[in-house]
N, C-alpha and C positions, 0 to 999 in steps of 0.2 A: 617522167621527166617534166619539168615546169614547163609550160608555155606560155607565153604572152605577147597577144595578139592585137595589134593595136587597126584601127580603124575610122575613116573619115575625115582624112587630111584632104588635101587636092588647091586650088588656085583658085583666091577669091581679089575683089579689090582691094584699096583703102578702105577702111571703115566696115570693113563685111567682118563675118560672124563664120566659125567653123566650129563642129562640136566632135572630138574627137574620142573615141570609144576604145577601151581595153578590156579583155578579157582573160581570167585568168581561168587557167588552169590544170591540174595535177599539182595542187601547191594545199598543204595540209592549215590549216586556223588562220586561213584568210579575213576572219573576220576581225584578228587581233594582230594584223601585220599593218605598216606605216603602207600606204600606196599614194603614188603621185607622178609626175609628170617630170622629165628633163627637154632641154633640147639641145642642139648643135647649130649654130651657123656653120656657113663656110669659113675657114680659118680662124675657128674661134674651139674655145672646150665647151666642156660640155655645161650646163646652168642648170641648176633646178629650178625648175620655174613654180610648182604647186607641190601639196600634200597635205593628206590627210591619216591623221594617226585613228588606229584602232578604235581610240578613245574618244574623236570626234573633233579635235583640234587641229585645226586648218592652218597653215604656212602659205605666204604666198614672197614669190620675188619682189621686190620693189618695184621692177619695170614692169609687173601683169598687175600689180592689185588694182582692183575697183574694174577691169575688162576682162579678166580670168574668175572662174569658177572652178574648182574640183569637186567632184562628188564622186561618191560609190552606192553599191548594193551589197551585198555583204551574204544576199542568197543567190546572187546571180554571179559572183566572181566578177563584176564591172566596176573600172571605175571609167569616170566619163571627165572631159575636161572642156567645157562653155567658153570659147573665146569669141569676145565681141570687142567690138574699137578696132579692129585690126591695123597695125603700123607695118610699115614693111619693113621695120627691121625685127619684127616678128618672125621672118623667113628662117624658116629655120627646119632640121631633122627631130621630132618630135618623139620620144621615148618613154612608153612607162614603166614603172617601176614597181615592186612589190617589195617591202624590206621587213624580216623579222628582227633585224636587229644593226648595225651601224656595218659590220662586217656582215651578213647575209642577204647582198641586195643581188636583185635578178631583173635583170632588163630587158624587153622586147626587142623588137628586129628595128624599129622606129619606122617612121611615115613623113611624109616630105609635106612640108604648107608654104606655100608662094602666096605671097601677095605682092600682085604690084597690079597699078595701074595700065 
């Protein structure tokens, strides 16, 4: 069964930095699956906020570019997500993802990130 494990959310300031970690798996050509990042506010859906395709081609939301990063490993099953600039409406339920295709997406359990002053 898939799993995806996500890691190193938790409570930082304004302006602080979190580097959140996933791990995949029991998930078969992870190297050629789309993997990236959602989140949840409180009363809100859910956003994509990053991705990166198989192929190396990066996605980012409007409200992360230029303070988000995604990246993977591709021997290790990680993909890892760099937030820096941190804003507090950043606060959010943090989710990654692993998709082989538009209909086969698998989501982790998410991780909580507060920021407030």
């Amino acid at each position: 069964q898939v799993q995806l494990v996500e890691s190193g959310g938790g409570s930082v300031q304004p302006g602080g930095s979190l580097r959140l970690s996933c791990v995949v798996s029991e998930y078969n050509f992870f190297n050629i699956a789309t993997v990236g990042w959602g989140r949840r506010a409180p009363g809100r859906q859910r956003e994509l906020v990053a991705a990166i395709t198989g192929g190396g081609r990066f996605d980012y939301a409007n409200s992360v570019k230029g303070r988000f990063t995604v990246s993977r490993d591709n021997a290790q099953n990680t993909v890892w997500l760099q937030m820096n600039s941190l804003k507090t409406e950043d606060s959010a339920e943090f989710y990654c993802y692993v998709a082989s295709s538009t209909s086969d997406v698998r989501w982790g359990q998410g991780i909580k990130v507060a920021i407030s002053s």
